[in-house]
C-alpha positions in Angstrom: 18.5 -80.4 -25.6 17.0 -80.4 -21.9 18.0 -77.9 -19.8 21.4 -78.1 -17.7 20.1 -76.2 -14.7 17.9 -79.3 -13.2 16.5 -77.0 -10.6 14.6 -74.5 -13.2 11.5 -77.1 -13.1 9.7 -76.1 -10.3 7.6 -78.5 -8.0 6.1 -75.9 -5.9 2.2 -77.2 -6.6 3.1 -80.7 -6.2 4.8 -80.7 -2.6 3.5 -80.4 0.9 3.4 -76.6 0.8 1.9 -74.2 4.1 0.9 -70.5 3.3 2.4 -68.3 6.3 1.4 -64.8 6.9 4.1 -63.4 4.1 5.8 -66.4 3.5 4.8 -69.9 1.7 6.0 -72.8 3.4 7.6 -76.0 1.9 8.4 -79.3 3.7 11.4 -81.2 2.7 10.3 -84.9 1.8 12.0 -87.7 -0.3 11.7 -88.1 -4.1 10.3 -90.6 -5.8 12.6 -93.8 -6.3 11.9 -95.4 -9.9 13.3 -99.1 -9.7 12.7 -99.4 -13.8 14.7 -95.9 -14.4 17.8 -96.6 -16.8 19.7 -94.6 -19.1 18.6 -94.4 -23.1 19.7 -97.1 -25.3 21.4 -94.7 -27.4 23.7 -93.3 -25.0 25.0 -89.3 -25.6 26.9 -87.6 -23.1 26.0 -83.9 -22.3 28.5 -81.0 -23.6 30.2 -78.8 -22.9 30.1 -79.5 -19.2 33.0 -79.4 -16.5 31.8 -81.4 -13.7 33.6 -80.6 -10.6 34.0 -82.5 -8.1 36.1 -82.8 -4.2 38.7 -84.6 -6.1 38.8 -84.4 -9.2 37.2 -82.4 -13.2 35.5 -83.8 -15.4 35.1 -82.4 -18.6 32.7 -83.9 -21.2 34.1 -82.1 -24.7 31.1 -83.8 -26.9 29.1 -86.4 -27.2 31.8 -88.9 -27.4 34.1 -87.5 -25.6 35.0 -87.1 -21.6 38.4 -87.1 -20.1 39.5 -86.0 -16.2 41.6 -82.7 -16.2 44.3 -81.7 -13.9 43.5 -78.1 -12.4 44.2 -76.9 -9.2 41.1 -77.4 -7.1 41.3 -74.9 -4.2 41.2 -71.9 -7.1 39.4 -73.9 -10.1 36.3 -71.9 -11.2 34.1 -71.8 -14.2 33.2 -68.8 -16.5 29.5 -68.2 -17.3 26.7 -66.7 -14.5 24.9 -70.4 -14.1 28.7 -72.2 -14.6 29.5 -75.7 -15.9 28.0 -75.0 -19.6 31.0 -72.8 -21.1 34.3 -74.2 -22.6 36.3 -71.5 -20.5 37.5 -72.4 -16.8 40.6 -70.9 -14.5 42.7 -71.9 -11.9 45.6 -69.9 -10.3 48.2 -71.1 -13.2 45.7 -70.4 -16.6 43.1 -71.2 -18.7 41.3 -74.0 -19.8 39.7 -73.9 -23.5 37.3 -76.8 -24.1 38.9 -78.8 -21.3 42.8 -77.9 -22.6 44.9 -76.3 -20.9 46.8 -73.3 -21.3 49.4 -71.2 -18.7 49.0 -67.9 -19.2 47.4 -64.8 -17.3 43.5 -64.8 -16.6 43.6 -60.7 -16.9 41.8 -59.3 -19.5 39.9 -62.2 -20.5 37.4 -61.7 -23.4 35.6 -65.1 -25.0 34.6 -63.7 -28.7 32.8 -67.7 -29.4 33.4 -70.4 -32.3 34.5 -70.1 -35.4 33.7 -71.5 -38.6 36.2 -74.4 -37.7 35.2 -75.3 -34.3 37.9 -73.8 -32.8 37.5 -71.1 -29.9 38.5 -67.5 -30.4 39.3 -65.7 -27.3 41.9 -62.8 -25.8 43.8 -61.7 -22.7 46.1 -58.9 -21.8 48.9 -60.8 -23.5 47.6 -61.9 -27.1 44.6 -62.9 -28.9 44.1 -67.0 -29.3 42.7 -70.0 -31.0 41.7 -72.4 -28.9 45.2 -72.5 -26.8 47.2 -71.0 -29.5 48.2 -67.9 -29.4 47.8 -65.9 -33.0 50.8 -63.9 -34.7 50.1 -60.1 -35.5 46.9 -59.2 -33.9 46.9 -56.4 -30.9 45.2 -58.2 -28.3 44.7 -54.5 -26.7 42.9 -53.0 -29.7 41.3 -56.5 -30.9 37.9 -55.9 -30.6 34.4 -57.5 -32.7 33.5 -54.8 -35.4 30.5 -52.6 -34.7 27.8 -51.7 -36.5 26.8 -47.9 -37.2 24.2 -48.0 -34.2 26.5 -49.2 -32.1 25.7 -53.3 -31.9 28.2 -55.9 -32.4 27.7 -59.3 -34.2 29.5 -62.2 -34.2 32.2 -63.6 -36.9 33.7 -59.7 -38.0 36.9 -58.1 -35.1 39.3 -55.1 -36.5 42.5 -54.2 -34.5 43.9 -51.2 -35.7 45.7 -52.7 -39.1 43.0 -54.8 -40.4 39.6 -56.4 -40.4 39.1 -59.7 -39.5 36.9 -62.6 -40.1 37.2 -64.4 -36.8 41.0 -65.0 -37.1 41.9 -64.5 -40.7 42.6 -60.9 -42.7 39.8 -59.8 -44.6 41.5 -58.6 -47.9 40.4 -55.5 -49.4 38.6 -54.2 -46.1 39.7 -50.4 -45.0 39.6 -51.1 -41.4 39.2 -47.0 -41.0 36.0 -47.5 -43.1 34.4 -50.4 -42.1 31.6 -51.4 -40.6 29.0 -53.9 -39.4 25.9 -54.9 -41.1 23.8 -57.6 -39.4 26.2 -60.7 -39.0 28.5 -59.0 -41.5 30.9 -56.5 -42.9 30.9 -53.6 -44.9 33.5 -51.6 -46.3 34.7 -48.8 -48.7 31.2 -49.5 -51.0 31.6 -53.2 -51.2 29.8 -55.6 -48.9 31.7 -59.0 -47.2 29.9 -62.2 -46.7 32.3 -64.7 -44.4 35.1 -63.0 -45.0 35.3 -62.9 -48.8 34.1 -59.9 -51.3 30.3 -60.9 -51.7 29.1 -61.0 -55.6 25.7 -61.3 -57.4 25.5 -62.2 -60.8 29.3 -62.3 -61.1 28.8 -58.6 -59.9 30.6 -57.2 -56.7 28.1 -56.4 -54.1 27.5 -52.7 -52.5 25.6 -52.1 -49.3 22.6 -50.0 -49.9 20.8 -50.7 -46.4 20.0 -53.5 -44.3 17.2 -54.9 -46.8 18.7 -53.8 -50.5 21.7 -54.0 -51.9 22.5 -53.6 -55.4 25.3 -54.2 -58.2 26.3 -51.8 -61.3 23.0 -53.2 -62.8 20.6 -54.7 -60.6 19.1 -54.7 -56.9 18.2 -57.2 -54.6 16.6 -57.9 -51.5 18.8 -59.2 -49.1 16.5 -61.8 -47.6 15.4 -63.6 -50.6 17.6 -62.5 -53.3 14.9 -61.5 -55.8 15.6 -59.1 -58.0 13.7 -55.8 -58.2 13.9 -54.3 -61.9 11.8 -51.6 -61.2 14.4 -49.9 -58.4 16.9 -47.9 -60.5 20.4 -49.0 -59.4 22.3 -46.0 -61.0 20.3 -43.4 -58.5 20.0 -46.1 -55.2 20.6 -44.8 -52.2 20.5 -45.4 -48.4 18.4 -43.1 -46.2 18.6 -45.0 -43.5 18.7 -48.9 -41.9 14.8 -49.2 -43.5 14.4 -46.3 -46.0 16.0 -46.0 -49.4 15.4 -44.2 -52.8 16.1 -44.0 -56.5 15.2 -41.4 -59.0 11.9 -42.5 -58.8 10.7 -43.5 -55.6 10.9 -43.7 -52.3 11.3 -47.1 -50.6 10.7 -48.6 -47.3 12.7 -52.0 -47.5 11.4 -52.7 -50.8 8.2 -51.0 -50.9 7.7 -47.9 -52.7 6.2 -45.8 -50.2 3.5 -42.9 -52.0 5.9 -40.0 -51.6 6.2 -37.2 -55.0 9.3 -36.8 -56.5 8.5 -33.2 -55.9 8.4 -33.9 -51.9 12.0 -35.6 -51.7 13.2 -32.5 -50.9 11.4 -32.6 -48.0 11.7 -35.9 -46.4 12.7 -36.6 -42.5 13.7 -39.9 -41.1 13.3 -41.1 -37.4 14.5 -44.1 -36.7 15.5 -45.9 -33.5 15.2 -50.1 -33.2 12.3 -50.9 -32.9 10.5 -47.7 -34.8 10.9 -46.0 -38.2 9.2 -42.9 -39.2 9.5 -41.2 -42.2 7.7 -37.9 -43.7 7.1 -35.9 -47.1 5.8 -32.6 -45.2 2.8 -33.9 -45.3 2.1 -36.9 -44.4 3.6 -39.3 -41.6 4.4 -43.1 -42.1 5.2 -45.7 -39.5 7.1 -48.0 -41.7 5.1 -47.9 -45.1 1.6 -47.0 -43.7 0.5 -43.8 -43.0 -0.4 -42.4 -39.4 -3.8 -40.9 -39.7 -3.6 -40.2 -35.5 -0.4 -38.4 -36.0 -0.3 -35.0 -36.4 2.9 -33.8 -38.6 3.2 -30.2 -36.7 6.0 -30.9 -34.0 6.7 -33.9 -35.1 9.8 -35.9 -33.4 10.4 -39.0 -31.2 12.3 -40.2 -28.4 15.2 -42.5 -28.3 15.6 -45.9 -27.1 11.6 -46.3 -26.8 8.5 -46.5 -28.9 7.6 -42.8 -28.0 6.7 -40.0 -30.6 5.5 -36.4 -29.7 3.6 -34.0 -31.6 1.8 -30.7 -30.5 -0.5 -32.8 -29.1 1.2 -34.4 -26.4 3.8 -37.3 -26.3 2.2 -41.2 -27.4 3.8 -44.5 -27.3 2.9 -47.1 -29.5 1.3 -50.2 -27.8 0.5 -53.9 -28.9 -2.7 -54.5 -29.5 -2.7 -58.2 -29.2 -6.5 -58.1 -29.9 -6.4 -55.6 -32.7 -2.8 -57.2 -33.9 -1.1 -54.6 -35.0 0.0 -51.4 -33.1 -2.1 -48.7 -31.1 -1.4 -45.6 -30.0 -1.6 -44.6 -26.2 -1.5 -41.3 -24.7 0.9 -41.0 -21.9 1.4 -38.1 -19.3 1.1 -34.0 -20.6 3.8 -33.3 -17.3 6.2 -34.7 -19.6 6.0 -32.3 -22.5 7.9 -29.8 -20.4 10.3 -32.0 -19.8 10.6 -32.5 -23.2 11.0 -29.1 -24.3 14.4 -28.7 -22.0 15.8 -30.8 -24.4 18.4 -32.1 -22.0 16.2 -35.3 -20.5 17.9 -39.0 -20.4 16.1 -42.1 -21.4 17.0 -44.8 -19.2 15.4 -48.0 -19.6 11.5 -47.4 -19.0 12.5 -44.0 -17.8 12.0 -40.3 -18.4 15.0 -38.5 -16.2 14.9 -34.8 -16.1 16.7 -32.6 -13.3 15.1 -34.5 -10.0 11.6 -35.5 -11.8 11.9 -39.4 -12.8 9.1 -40.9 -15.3 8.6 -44.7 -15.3 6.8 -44.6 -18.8 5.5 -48.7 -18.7 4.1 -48.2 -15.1 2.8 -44.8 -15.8 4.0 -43.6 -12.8 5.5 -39.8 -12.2 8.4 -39.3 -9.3 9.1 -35.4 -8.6 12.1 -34.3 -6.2 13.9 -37.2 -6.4 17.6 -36.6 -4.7 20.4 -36.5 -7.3 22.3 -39.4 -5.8 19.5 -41.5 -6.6 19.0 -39.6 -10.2 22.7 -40.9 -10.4 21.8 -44.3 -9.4 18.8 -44.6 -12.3 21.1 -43.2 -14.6 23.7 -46.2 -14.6 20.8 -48.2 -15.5 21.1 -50.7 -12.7 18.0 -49.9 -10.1 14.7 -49.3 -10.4 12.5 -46.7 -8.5 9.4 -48.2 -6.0 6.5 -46.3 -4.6 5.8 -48.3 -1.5 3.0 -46.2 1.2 3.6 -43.0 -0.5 7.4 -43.2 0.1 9.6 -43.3 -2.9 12.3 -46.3 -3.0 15.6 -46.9 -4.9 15.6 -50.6 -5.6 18.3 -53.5 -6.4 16.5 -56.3 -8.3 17.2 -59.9 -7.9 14.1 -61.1 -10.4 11.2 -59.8 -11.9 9.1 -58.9 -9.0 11.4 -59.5 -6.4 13.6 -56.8 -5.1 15.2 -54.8 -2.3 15.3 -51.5 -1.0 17.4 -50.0 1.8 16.3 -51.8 4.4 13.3 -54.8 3.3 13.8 -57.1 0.6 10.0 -57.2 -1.3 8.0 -59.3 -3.9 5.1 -57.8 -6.2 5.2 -54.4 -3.8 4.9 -56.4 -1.1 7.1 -57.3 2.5 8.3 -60.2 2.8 10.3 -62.3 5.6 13.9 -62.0 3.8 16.5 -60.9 5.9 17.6 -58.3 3.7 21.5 -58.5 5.1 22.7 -62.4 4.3 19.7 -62.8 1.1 21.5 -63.7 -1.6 21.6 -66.4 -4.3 22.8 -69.4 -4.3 25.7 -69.9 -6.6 24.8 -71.6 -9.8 21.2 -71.7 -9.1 18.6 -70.1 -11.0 15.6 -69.4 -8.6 17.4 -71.2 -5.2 18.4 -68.0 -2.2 19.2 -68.3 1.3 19.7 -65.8 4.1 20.9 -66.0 7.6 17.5 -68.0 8.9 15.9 -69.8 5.3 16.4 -71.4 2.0 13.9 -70.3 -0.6 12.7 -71.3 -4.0 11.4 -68.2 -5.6 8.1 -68.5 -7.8 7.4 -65.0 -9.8 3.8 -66.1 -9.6 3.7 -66.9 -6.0 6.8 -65.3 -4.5 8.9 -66.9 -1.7 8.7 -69.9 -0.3 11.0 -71.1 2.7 11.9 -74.5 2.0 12.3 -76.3 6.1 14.6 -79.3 6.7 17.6 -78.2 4.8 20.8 -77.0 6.7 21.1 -73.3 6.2 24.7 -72.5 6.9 26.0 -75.3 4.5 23.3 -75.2 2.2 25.7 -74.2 -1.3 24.7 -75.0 -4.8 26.8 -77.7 -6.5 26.4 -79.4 -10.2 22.8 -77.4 -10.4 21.9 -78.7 -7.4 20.9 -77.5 -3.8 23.3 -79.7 -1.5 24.0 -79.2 2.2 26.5 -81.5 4.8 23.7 -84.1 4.8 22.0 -84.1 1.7 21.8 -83.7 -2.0 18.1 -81.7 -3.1 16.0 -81.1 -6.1 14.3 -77.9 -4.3 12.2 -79.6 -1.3 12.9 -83.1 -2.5 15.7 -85.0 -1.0 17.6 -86.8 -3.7 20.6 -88.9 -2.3 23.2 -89.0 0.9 26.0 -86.7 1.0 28.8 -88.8 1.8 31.0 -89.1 -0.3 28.7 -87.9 -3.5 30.4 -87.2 -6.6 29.0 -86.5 -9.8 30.2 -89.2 -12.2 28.7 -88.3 -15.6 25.7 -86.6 -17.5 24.1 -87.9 -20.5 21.0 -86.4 -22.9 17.5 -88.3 -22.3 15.9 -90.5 -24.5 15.5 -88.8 -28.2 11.9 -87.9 -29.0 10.4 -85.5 -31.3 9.3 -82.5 -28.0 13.3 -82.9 -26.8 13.6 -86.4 -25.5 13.0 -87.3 -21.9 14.9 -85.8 -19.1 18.9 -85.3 -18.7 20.2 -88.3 -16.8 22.9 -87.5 -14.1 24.8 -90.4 -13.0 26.3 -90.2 -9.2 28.2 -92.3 -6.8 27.8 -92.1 -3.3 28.7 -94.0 -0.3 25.5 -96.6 -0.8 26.5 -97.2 -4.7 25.9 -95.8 -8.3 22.9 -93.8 -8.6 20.9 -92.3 -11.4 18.8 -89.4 -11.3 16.7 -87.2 -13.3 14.1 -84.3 -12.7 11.4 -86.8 -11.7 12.7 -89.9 -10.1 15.8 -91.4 -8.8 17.4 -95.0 -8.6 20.2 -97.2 -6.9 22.0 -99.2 -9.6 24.5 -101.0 -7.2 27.7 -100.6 -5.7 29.4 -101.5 -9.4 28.1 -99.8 -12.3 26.6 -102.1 -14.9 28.9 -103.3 -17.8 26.9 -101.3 -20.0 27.3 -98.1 -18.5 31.0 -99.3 -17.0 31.7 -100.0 -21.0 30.1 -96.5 -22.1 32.0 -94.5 -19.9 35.7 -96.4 -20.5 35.2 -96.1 -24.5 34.5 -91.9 -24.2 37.1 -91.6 -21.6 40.6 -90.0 -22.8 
């Protein structure tokens, strides 16, 4: 499927464009008008979409379905950040689920997705709900998705605080005070659940040994391609962790016996964080199943929530080696071994955070007396530090590259034009801003570039679009007349085996029916064809 957001596609290299001194240029200038452009022969209308217009919602539920919904307009708004592609809306008196509507209160709104049936699971303050009924039993204030031992949460497992669920229905024989998630599933009380139901192999209930093996009274498996490993002895199987496991025998790594003595399980230590596992005998050090030659096993230990490791000689973090492919280790800055002997540092994203010393460990950049408001600041997770002529910056980002800092808004280090008090983005847009003085189209390659010829103070985004009192625009291009514009439908491009062609927006204006797409436009008439007239009346409800 194409993308919804029309204005992702950029046409920066293809426009009349003009390089200022910290700001590129772009010339508003018409698009191109297609006079064969028509809509597929197999017609499919885009969905989930609410299309809202000045006087009236559309909602297309499917691809043969589209109805007109009564919402109040002056408070109707769509969930999601880029809105129109979610099945959840709100007005002042409810909630619309997949274009229904339901009255009840918009607090505590929590979408948990579709389940098995096509039907929408969801909560508020007052109860938890299918689609826009509301279920029996279930505490919508402790209804939440089940979580795994790390912390995550997948989709299709919820507990309240009587039972486990499998989207809506009570998984039987689940201890809710014991279970868990694993992956997209549940595990409870030594027995594993696969959609809801006990899981067997073999005619043999299924218990949980890790995230790769599990294993009956008689046999083990590996969970991703079911094949049974007689060698592993599933008597003695245990977990050691998400990765490692071991039987009388061995030691395994998934389901690889690592070379570890039965005489050295005694012994054995296990790091693991996401994206790292480490295990050692006393002796030797393994990254997964192979062995770290470059590691030494004295002061041993690594850091959370990164691919960091520290012995005695120094702290590392393991690289990609795209060249190499496989991993490499890097050496990274001694000033943080002190750091990591206080023992009371945070990890914060790509951060080191110690007292006021900051460590941005992928730009390899050390910050000392940072002020503790701003420590607090990194700490939340939601800015960034900037060294900009020698002077250290807390930052708010808007996109990769392109940030602001108390009083300058910059891209790739460097100043730009922005007014950093009315920049913001447009709503609905992905790479569309405006400030008091310019519209801009932001390029991570190239930066900013001030679009001229569009009215700033009405310039809004609408439908994925960038539309002001005069026009409607596909970044610089100017697509159609304002008046009286409304957004009639929006239907998939022609199949083909890379996506099909481009999403086909049909909209009426004030000079007739029009249909557009991300590379050329075209007037069908005042009427719409019998075709598209027929198309339309047969999906409407």
């Amino acid at each position: 499927m194409k993308s919804k957001h029309f204005l992702i596609s950029l046409f920066i290299f293809g426009c009349s464009l003009f390089y200022g001194q910290d700001t590129n240029i772009l010339l508003v200038e018409n698009f191109r008008n297609d006079s064969l452009l028509s809509f597929p022969l197999l017609k499919v209308l885009q969905s989930p979409v609410y299309i809202v217009n000045k006087s009236n919602i559309i909602f297309q539920k499917d691809k043969n379905t589209r109805k007109i919904i009564k919402a109040d307009l002056s408070t109707f708004r769509l969930n999601g950040s880029y809105n129109r592609d979610d099945v959840f809306a709100f007005d002042k008196n409810g909630i619309f689920v997949n274009g229904d509507f339901i009255k009840t209160d918009t607090i505590g709104f929590v979408p948990f997705g579709k389940t098995m049936e096509n039907k929408w699971l969801w909560k508020n303050k007052k109860g938890v709900f299918l689609n826009t009924t509301q279920l029996k039993g279930i505490n919508p204030h402790s209804f939440e998705r089940l979580k795994t031992k790390r912390g995550d949460a997948f989709h299709g497992y919820f507990k309240d605080e009587k039972y486990v669920y499998y989207f809506d229905k009570v998984v039987l024989g689940a201890d809710v005070k014991k279970a868990f998630g694993v992956d997209s599933e549940c595990f409870s009380d030594g027995y594993y659940y696969y959609k809801g139901k006990r899981l067997t192999f073999n005619n043999l209930p299924v218990q949980y040994v890790n995230a790769y093996l599990h294993k009956t009274a008689k046999e083990v498996f590996y969970n991703w391609d079911k094949k049974v490993y007689p060698e592993i002895d599933a008597e003695s199987l245990e977990r050691l962790s998400d990765n490692y496991a071991k039987d009388k025998n061995h030691i395994y790594y998934h389901n690889q016996a690592l070379p570890i003595d039965k005489a050295d399980f005694n012994q054995v230590k296990i790091w693991e964080i996401p994206n790292a596992s480490y295990i050692t005998d006393g002796k030797k050090i393994f990254l997964g199943n192979k062995e770290q030659e470059n590691v030494k096993k004295e002061d041993f230990g690594i850091l959370p929530s990164a691919s960091f490791f520290y012995d005695n000689g120094g702290i590392s973090l393991k690289v990609w080696n795209s060249r190499a492919d496989s991993l490499t280790v890097k050496k990274v800055s001694a000033e943080e071994i002190e750091m990591l002997r206080k023992k009371n540092y945070n990890i914060v994203g790509r951060y080191f955070v110690l007292d006021n010393q900051v460590y941005d460990f992928i730009q390899g950049i050390y910050y000392k007396n940072i002020p503790q408001e701003v420590i607090a600041m990194i700490n939340k997770g939601k800015h960034d530090l900037v060294n900009i002529d020698g002077k250290t910056s807390l930052t708010t980002s808007y996109d990769y590259l392109l940030y602001k800092t108390d009083d300058k808004i910059y891209w790739n280090g460097k100043e730009t034009q922005a007014d950093i008090n009315t920049f913001e983005r447009l709503n609905g847009l992905f790479n569309i801003y405006k400030d008091k003085n310019n519209i801009y189209t932001y390029s991570r390659e190239k930066g900013l570039f001030s679009i001229k010829g569009i009215d700033v103070m009405t310039a809004r985004g609408q439908w994925g679009f960038l539309i002001d009192k005069d026009y409607l625009y596909n970044l610089n291009y100017r697509l159609l007349n304002n008046k009286d514009l409304d957004m009639v439908a929006i239907l998939e491009g022609e199949p083909g085996d890379c996506g099909g062609g481009p999403t086909r927006y049909l909209f009426k204006n004030s000079d007739g029916f029009w249909i557009v797409t991300s590379e050329s436009i075209r007037n069908i008439g005042k009427t719409l064809p019998v075709d598209i007239n027929d198309f339309l009346d047969h999906k409407s409800k």
